[in-house]
C-alpha positions, -999 to +999 in steps of 0.1 A: -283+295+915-245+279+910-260+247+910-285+252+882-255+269+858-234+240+869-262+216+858-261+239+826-228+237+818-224+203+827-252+195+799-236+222+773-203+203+774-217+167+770-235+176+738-216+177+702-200+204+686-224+211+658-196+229+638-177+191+642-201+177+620-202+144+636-162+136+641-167+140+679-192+113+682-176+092+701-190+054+689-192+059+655-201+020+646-229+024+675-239+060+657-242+042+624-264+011+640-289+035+653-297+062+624-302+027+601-275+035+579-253-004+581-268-015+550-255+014+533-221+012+547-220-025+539-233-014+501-208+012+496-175-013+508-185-036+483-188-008+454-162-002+426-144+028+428-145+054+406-105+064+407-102+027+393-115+036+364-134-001+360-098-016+369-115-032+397-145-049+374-146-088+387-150-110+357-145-085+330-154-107+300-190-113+318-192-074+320-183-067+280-205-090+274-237-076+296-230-043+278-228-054+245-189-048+245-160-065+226-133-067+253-097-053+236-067-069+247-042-051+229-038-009+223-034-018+182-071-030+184 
């Protein structure tokens, strides 16, 4: 009947676009809440980046000295 495809389409167009992988979803934060995954995105803000290239180390004596490193502070070294 016209109702039933209306009630079918109606339902098709409210789902997501599985070829959007995930950018239509309209409250991401809520999205993120619900699948568990806040701890991860609260891990990965606080990370270093990797195009830093350690740049971004806090407290970089403490560091050379965890590894077993002697710090250089000039390029003749």
């Amino acid at each position: 009947t016209a109702k039933a495809v209306k009630i079918a389409m109606d339902n098709a167009n409210a789902r997501l676009a599985k070829d959007r992988n995930g950018a239509d979803i309209p409250n991401k934060p809520l999205f993120i809440q619900n699948v568990g995954l806040q701890e991860t995105v609260n891990q990965a803000s606080g990370a270093l980046q990797k195009n830093q290239n350690g740049a971004d180390i806090p407290g970089k004596d403490t560091f050379t000295k965890n590894i077993g490193a002697c710090r250089a502070y000039s390029a003749w070294l």
